[in-house]
LUMKEBA-830665 format. One record per residue (C-alpha): residue in three letters; x, y, z. Coordinates in steps of 0.1 Angstrom, whole numbers, padded with zeros to 4 digits, always signed. Example, Ala and Ser with C-alpha at 12.3 -4.5 7.8 and 13.67 -1.06 7.14 Angstrom:
ALA+0123-0045+0078 SER+0137-0011+0071 
//
This chain:
UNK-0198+0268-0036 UNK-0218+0269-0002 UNK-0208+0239+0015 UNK-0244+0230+0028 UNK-0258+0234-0013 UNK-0273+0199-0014 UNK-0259+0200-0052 UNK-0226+0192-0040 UNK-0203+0161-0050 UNK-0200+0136-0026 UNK-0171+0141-0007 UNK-0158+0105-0005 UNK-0166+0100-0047 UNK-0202+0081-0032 UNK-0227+0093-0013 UNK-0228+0071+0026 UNK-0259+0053+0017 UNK-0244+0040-0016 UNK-0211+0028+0002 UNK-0234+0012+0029 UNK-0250-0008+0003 UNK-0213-0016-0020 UNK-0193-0021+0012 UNK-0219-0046+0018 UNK-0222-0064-0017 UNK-0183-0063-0008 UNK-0181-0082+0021 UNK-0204-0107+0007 UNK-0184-0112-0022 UNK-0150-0120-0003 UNK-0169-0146+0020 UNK-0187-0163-0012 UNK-0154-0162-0030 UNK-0134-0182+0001 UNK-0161-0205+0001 UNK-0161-0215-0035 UNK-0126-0209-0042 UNK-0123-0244-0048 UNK-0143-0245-0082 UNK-0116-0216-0099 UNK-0090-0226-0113 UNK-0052-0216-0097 UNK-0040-0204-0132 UNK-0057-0184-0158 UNK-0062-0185-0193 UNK-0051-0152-0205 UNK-0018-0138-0220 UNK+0000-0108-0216 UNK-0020-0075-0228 UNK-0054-0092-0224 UNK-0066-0063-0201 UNK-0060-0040-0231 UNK-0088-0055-0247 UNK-0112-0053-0223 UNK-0109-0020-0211 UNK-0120+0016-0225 UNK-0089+0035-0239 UNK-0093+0065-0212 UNK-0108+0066-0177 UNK-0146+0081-0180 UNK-0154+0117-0178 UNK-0185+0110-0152 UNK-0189+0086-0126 UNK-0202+0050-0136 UNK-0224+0033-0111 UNK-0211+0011-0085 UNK-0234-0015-0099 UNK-0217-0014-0137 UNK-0186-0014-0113 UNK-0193-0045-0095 UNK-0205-0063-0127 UNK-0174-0062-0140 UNK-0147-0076-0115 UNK-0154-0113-0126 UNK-0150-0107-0163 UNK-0122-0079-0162 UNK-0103-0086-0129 UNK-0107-0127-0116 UNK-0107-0135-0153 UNK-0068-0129-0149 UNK-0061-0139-0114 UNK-0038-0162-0102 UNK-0056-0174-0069 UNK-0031-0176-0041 UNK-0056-0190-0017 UNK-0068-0217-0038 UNK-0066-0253-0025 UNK-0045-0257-0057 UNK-0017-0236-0048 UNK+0012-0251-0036 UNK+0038-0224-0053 UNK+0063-0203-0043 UNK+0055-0197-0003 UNK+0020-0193+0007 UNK+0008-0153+0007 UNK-0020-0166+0042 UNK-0049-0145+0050 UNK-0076-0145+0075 UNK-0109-0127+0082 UNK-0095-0109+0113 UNK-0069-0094+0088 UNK-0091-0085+0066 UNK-0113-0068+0087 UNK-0079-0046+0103 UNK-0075-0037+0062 UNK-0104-0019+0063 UNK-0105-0001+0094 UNK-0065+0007+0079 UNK-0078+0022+0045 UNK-0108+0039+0062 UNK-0089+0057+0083 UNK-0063+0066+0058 UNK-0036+0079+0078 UNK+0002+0090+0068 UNK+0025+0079+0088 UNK+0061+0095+0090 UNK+0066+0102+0122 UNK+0054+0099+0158 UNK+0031+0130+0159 UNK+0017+0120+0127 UNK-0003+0097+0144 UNK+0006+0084+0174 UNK-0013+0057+0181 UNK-0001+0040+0148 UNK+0034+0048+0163 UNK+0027+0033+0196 UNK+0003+0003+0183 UNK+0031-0009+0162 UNK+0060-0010+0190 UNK+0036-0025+0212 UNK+0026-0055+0185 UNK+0069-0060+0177 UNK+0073-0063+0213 UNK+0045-0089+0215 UNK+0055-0107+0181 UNK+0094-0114+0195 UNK+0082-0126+0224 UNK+0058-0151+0205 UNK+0086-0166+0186 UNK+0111-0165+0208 UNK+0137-0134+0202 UNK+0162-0125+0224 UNK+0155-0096+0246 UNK+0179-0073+0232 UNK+0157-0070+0206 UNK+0127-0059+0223 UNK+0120-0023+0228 UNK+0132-0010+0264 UNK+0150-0043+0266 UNK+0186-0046+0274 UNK+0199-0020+0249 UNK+0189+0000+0221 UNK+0170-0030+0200 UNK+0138-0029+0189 UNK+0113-0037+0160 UNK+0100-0022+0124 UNK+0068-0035+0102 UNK+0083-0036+0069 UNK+0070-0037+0031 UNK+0089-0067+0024 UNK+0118-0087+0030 UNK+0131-0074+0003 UNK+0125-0036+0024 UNK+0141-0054+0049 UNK+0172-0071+0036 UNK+0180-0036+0018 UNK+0175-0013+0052 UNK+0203-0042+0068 UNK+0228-0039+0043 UNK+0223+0004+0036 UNK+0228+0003+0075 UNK+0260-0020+0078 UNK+0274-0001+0048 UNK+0272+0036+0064 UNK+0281+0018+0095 UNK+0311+0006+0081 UNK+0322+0041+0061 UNK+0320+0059+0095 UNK+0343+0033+0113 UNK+0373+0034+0081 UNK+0369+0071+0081 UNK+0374+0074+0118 UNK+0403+0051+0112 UNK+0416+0067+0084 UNK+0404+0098+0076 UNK+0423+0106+0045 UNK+0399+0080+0029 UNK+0372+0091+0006 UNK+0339+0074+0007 UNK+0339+0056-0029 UNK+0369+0043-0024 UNK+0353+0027+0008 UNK+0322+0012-0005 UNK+0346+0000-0034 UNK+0360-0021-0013 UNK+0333-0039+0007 UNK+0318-0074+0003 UNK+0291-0091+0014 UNK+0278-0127+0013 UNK+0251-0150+0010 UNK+0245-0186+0000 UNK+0235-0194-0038 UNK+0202-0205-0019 UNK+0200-0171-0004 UNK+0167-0152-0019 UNK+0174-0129-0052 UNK+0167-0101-0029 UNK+0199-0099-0010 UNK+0218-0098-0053 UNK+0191-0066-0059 UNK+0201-0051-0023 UNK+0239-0052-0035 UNK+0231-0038-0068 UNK+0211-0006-0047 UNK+0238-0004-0022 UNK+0264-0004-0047 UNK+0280-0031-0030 UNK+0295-0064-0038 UNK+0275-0096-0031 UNK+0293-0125-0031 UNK+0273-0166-0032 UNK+0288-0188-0013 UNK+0284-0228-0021 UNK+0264-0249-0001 UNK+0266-0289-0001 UNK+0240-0314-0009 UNK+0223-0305+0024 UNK+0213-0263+0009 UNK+0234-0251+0041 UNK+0258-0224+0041 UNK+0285-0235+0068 UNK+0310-0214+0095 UNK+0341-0229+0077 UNK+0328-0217+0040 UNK+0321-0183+0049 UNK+0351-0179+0069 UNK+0374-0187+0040 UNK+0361-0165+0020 UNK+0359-0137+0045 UNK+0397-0145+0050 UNK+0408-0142+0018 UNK+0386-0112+0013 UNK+0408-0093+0038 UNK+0437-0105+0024 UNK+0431-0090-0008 UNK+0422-0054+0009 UNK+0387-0061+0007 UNK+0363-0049+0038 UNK+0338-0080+0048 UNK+0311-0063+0058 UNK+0275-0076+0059 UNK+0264-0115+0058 UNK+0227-0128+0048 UNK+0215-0156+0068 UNK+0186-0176+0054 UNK+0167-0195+0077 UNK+0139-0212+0053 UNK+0157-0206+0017 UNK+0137-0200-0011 UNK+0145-0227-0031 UNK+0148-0259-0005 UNK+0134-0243+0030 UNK+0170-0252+0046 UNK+0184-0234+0075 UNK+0222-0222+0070 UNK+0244-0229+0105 UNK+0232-0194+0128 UNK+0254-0204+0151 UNK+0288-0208+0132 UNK+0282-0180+0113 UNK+0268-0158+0141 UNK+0302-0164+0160 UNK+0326-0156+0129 UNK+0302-0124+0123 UNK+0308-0113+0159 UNK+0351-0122+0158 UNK+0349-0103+0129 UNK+0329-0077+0133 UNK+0308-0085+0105 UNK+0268-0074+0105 UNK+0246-0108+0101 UNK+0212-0102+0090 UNK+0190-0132+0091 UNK+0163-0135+0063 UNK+0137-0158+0077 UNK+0108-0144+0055 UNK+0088-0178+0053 UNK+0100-0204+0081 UNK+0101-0176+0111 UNK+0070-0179+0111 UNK+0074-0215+0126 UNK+0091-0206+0149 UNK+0055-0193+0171 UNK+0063-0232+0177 UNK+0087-0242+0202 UNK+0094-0274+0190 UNK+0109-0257+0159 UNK+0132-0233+0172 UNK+0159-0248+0170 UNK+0161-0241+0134 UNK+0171-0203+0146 UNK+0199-0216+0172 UNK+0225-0190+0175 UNK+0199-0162+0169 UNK+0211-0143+0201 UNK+0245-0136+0180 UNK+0229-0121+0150 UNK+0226-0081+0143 UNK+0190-0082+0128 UNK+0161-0110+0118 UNK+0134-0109+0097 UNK+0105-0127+0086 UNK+0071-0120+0066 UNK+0041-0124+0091 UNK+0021-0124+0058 UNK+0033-0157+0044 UNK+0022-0181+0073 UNK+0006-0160+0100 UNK-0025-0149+0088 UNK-0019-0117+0080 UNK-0026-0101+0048 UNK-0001-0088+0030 UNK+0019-0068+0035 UNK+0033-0069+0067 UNK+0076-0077+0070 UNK+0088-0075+0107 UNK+0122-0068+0109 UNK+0139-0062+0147 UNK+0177-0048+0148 UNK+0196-0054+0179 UNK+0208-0014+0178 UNK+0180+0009+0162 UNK+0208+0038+0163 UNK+0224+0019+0132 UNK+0192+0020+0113 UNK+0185+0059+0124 UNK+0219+0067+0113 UNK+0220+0056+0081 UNK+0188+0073+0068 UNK+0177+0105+0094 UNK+0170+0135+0074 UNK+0147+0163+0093 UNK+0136+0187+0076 UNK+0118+0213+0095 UNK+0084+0203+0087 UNK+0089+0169+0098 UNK+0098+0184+0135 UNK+0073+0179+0167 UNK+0075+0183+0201 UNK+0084+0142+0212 UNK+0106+0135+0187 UNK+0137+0137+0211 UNK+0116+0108+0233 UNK+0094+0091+0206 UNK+0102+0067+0178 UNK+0100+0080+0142 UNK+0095+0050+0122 UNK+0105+0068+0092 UNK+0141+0068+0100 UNK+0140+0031+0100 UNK+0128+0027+0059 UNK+0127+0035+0029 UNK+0094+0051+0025 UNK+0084+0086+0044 UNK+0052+0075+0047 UNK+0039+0042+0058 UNK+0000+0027+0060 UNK-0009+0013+0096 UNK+0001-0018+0092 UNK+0000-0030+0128 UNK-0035-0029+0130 UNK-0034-0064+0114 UNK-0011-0077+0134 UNK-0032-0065+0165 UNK-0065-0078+0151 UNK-0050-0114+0144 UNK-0030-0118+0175 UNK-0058-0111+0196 UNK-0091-0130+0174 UNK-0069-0157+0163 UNK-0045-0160+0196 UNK-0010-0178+0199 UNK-0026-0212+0201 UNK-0045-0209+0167 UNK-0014-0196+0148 UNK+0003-0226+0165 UNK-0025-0250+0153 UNK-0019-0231+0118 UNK+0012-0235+0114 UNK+0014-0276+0127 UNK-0012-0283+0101 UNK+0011-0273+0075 UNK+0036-0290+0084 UNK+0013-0322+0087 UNK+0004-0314+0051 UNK+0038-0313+0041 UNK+0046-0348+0057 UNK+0018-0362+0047 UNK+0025-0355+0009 UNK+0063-0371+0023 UNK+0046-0401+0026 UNK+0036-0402-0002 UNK+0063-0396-0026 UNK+0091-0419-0006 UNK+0061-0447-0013 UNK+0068-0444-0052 UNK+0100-0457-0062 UNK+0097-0434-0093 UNK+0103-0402-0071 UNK+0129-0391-0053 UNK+0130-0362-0023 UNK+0160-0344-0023 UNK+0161-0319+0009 UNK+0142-0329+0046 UNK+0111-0318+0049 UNK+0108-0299+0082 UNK+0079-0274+0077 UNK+0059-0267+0044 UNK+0077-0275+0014 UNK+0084-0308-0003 UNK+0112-0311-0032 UNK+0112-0338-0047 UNK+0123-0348-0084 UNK+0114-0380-0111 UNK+0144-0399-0118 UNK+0148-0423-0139 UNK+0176-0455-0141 UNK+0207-0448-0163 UNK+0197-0414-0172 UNK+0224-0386-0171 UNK+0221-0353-0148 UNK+0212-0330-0181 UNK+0184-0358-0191 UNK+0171-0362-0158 UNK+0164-0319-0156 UNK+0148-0322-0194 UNK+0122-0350-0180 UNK+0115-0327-0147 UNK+0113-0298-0170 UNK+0087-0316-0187 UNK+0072-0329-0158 UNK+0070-0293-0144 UNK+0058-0279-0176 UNK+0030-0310-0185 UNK+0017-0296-0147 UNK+0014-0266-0155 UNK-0002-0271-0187 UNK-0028-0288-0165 UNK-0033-0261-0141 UNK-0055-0279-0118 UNK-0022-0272-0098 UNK+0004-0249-0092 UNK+0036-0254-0084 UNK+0074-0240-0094 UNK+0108-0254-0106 UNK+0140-0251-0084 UNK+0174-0260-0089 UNK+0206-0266-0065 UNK+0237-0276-0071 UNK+0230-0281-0109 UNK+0198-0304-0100 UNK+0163-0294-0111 UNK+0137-0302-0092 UNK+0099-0296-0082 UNK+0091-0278-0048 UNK+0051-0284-0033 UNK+0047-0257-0004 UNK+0016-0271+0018 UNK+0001-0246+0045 UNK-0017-0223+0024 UNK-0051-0209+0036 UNK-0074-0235+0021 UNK-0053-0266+0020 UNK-0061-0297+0040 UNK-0049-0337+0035 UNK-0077-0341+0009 UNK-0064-0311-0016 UNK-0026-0327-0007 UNK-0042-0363-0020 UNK-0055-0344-0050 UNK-0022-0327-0058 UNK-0007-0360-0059 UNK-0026-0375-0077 UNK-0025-0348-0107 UNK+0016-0351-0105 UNK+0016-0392-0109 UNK-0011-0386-0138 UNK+0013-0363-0157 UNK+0044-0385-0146 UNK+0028-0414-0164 UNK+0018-0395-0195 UNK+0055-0389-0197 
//
């Protein structure tokens, strides 16, 4: 077909004009849906297998309008959404967003670039060093993790923490087969992967148990006491008798922020047994690191300077959309080592002096996620993420307040950024009964879903966890939250 016949599909699916006009309807629908977000409610209505009845049973053979299109996102998609920035949510850790971010998003999928290496496109290489470099030094990293610092360190936008935790342990595992073979090198590879352990606490995120199961390596949960922390003395008793036994120690998960209480495991004792050892500590920091843009909470991360790599989620408190997981290793080599495969197509002219992110993932390709990074760092600034960040916490104290003045309540864990657990106890009541009344408690909540919030247990105790901090909460939704929690305590 001529490529100037005037009969010709639209290249892009819609003719410019068109897209002008949706793009538009677009954008106005994101800002109206921030600003009423408060009138939906957090949790839907629907059970599984309700999108089957509202959609056709095959895509359509010619293209629909985008005006039928737009008409049906309320009924078929927000029908069924769970509304992460609602003033309602307090679950899990917040997912923040911001309008700088969102704008990077579409600059990101307009451009639509593949990333897998440098000449791929190299400004999406070079942007996302450059916004590493800049992140470190906003919370505070040591320079050896910095890219031309002192050594081969340096920083990765990741998927996930999940991404993340995985890349850590695949790297300390062919790490560690290279040093027994050079050691030994009768020694077949199964037979050393057979052997190796790892460890995190029982707090640790579920990520680090599906890491093991991909790495084929043993995780093993340490305890933690009535405080969530994993201590120096636990892990090096178990490390001890692990090398007793023949076992190789290998890899350690530090969570700074754990998913259940927000505690912080001791960096610095378990950074110094890593390094007599010669164990590789990853720290998973995927919610709190983002704190720690603040100095005054550093100090939640002391003994970071020991650790092998760190990671947290800029897209859980930094105003970043998801998903963006920045992940810094003090020796990139380890990374690169464990996963480089170059085939020749993949081959370019820099690749001896430029970095190729792909060696650092899982993925070949990768979207351009430091575009958002860029855009929010620079429209929202240091300062604002700061003043983000503090309100959260305010939130989060302020809700504090409030429980410790009810007699009926009880908070189990200190509450040092965003999340409050707290349970409802009763006099006389054993440990099993007082889980059944916070089940129901929990469940009665839910039920309600004018919040939404999520069960946690530690050391045998259930209990409710409130994350503050998320985009639209303020003191006022925190008041309201309360207020829904001692309703459906008394109807108990």
């Amino acid at each position: 077909m001529d490529g100037n016949n005037s009969d010709e599909e639209p290249r892009l699916g819609i003719e410019p004009e068109t897209f002008r006009h949706a793009a538009t309807n677009m954008v106005d629908y994101i800002i109206n849906y921030h600003r009423d977000i408060h009138k939906r409610q957090t949790f839907p209505d629907v059970e599984p297998g309700f999108m089957q009845a509202r959609l056709p049973k095959e895509a359509p053979d010619y293209p629909e309008s985008w005006q039928e299109v737009f008409s049906d996102i309320e009924t078929v998609v927000m029908d069924g959404m769970t509304h992460w920035q609602s003033p309602g949510f307090f679950s899990y850790y917040p997912a923040t967003t911001s309008y700088p971010s969102m704008l990077a998003d579409m600059l990101c999928n307009g451009i639509s670039c593949v990333r897998f290496s440098w000449a791929s496109s190299p400004s999406a290489t070079e942007l996302e060093t450059v916004m590493m470099d800049w992140l470190a030094k906003a919370i505070g990293l040591p320079e050896c993790f910095i890219h031309g610092g002192h050594g081969p360190g340096g920083g990765v936008i990741q998927g996930s923490a999940s991404e993340s935790t995985l890349m850590a342990l695949m790297a300390a595992r062919n790490k560690t087969i290279r040093q027994e073979l050079s050691r030994d090198k009768s020694l077949r590879t199964h037979d050393i992967v057979a052997r190796m352990v790892a460890y995190s606490s029982q707090c640790t995120h579920s990520c680090m148990d599906r890491a093991g199961v991909f790495a084929l390596v043993e995780v093993r949960k340490l305890p933690v006491g009535k405080d969530g922390v994993m201590r120096g003395s636990v892990l090096k008793e178990a490390v001890m008798k692990d090398k007793d036994d023949g076992r190789i120690p290998m890899f350690v998960c530090a969570s700074i922020g754990t998913t259940p209480c927000c505690t912080f495991d001791d960096l610095e004792e378990i950074g110094k047994i890593c390094e007599e050892q010669e164990i590789w500590c990853h720290v998973d920091a995927a919610y709190a690191g983002a704190a720690l843009i603040c100095p005054e909470f550093r100090y939640i991360c002391k003994g970071v300077e020991r650790v092998t790599s760190f990671n947290f989620n800029p897209h859980k408190w930094l105003m970043v959309q998801i998903d963006c997981s920045a992940m810094w290793v003090r020796n990139s080599d380890d990374l690169i080592n464990s996963a480089e495969v170059n085939p020749l197509f993949l081959h370019h002219k820099a690749q001896d002096s430029a970095i190729d992110y792909r060696h650092w993932q899982i993925p070949l390709g990768r979207p351009f996620r430091s575009l958002k990074l860029w855009f929010v760092l620079r429209m929202v600034g240091i300062e604002g993420l700061r003043s983000n960040i503090r309100r959260g916490v305010q939130e989060a104290k302020h809700l504090e307040r409030l429980i410790r003045s009810d007699e009926r309540f009880e908070i189990l864990f200190p509450v040092t950024l965003g999340l409050v657990c707290f349970k409802f106890k009763h006099p006389g009541l054993l440990l099993e009964e007082e889980n059944s009344l916070n089940e129901r408690l929990y469940q009665k909540i839910h039920n309600d879903k004018r919040i939404l919030l999520v069960l946690a247990m530690v050391n045998g105790v259930y209990f409710i966890r409130v994350c503050t901090g998320s985009t639209h909460c303020s003191i006022a939704q925190v008041n309201k939250c309360w207020n829904v929690i001692k309703e459906m305590a008394e109807q108990l």
